[in-house]
C-alpha positions in Angstrom: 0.0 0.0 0.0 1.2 3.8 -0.6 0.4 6.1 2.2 1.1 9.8 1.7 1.6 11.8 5.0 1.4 15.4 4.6 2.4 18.5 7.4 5.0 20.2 8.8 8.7 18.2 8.7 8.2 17.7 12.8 4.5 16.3 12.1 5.2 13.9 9.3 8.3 12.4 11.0 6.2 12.0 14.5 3.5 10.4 12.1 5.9 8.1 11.0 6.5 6.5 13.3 3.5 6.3 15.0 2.3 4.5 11.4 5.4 2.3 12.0 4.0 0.8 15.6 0.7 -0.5 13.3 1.8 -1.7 10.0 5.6 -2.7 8.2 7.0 0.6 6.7 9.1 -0.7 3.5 10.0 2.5 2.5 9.7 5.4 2.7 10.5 8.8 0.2 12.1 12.1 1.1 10.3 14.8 2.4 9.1 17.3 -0.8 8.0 20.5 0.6 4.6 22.1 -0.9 5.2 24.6 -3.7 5.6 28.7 -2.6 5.8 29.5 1.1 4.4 27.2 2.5 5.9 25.4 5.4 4.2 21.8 4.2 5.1 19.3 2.8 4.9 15.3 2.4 6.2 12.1 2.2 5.3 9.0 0.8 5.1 5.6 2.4 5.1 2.2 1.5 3.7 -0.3 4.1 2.3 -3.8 3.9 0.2 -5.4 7.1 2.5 -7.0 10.1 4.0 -10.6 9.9 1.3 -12.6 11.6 1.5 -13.4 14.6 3.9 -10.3 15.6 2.6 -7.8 18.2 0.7 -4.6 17.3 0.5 -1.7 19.4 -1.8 1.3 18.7 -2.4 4.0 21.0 -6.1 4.9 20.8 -8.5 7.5 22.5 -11.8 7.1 24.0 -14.9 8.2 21.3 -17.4 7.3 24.3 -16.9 9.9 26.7 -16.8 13.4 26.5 -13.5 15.1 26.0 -12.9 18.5 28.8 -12.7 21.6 26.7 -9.3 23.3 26.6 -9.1 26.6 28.2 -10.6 29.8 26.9 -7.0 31.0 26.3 -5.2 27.8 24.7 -6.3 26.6 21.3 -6.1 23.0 20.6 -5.5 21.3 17.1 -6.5 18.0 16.8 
């Protein structure tokens, strides 16, 4: 499978390898920033499902309960 991560260099690298804990990264490209000034850009992946019978370990978050709103003077990005 190809996977195309896009965001800042700090985001895609932390995406990474987050992707890497789930599924087999085989390869992956250089990071090709977006055209003017932008400071995006993206990288490619290639991955392939894990080796049965190996371990996978995701990180997940709660969708049943309610989340606490941030405070009135922080924004959060999710």
């Amino acid at each position: 499978m190809r996977i195309r991560v896009e965001g800042t260099e700090t985001e895609v690298a932390a995406a990474v390898e987050k992707i890497a804990t789930v599924l087999e990264v085989q390869e992956t490209s250089r990071f090709y920033a977006n055209r003017g000034a932008s400071a995006l850009g993206r990288v490619y992946l290639t991955v392939a499902p894990p080796a049965p019978g190996s371990p996978v370990r995701a990180e997940a978050e709660r969708a049943d309960t309610k989340r606490a709103l941030p405070a009135a003077d922080r924004k959060e990005i999710r």
